[in-house]
C-alpha positions, 0 to 999 in steps of 0.5 A, spaced: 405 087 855 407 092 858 405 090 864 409 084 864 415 087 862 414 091 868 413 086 873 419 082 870 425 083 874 429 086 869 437 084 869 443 087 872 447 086 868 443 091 863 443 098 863 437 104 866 437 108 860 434 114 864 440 113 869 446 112 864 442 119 860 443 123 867 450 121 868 451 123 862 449 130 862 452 130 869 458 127 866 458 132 860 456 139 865 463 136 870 467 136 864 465 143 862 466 146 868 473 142 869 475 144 861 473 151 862 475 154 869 480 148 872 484 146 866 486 152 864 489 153 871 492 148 871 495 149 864 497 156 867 501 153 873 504 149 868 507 152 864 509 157 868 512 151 872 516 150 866 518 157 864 521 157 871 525 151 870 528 153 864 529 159 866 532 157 872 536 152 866 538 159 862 540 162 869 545 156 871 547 155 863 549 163 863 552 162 871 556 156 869 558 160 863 560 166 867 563 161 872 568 159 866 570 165 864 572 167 870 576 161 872 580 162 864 581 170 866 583 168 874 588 163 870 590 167 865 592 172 870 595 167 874 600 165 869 601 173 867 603 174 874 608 167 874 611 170 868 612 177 870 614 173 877 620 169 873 622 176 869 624 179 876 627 174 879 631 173 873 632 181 873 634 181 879 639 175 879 642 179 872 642 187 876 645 182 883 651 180 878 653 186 874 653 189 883 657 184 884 662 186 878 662 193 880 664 191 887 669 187 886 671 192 880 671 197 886 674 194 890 681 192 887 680 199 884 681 201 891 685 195 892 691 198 887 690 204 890 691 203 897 697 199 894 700 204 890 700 209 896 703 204 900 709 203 895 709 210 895 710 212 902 714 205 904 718 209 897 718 217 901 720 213 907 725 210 904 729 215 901 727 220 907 731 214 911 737 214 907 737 221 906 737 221 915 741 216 914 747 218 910 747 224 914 747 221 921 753 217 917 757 222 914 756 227 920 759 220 924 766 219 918 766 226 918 768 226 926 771 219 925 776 221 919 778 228 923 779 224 930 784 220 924 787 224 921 787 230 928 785 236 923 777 238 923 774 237 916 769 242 916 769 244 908 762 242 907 763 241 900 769 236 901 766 233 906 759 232 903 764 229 897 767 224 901 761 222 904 757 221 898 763 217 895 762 212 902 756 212 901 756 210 894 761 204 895 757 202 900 751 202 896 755 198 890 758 193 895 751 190 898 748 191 891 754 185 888 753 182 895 745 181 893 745 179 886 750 174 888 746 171 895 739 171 889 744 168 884 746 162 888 
């Protein structure tokens, strides 16, 4: 019956035994090979891909955080100068006030200064005027009075009495003409 069984075609829709035992130990040899050198290649070029990554990830997370720190320092220093920016100006302003008052201060310090050195020289003016003038007056009565009365009146000590009494007299007239004139 062997024969027959040999001779019978047999159906392609079951298996060679002897070919499926051969691809087996085929198969079975691949994966080895494959379980022993290629896949722990792969698994190492994987892992250090992964390493990589996530290293990458820390170095951008770190860099990220450095990069924050930074800009709340540049902040913080920004603000610190704006700050001290506004303190001067402020300063500024106060020391330009307290110049400004002590130049005016000065100023009329000077200013009554110059005043009361006018009102004293127009004062030593006018006395030397009056002085000058009493004796350009009193020297003109003087020769006036002698040409009246026909003698000299060289008697200094009379003749400056005289005059300081002409004077006098007409000092008083125009003070009571003054007072009355502001009266009005």
């Amino acid at each position: 019956m062997m024969n027959l069984a040999a001779s019978e075609p047999q159906s392609p829709l079951l298996p060679v035994w002897p070919e499926v035992v051969i691809g087996l130990i085929a198969f079975g040899i691949v994966f080895f090979v494959f379980a022993k050198k290629l896949l722990p290649a792969i698994n190492k070029a994987l892992e250090e891909r992964r390493e990589a990554i996530e290293g990458g990830m820390e170095k951008a997370e770190a860099a990220q955080a450095e990069a924050q720190q930074t800009l709340e320092e540049y902040r913080a220093q920004l603000a610190e100068a704006r700050h001290e920016a506004a303190r001067l100006r402020q300063e500024a302003q106060e020391q330009g006030a307290t110049l400004i008052a002590e130049m005016r201060a000065e100023g009329q310090r000077q200013r009554e200064e110059i005043i009361a050195a006018g009102h004293a020289q127009i004062e030593a003016d006018r006395r030397q005027a009056a002085q000058s003038l009493r004796q350009d007056v009193g020297k003109l009565a003087t020769d006036l009075a002698g040409k009246l009365v026909g003698e000299s009146l060289e008697d200094v000590a009379r003749q400056s009495r005289t005059i300081d009494r002409f004077l006098d007299e007409l000092e008083a007239k125009a003070t009571t003409a003054e007072s009355s004139g502001v009266a009005r």
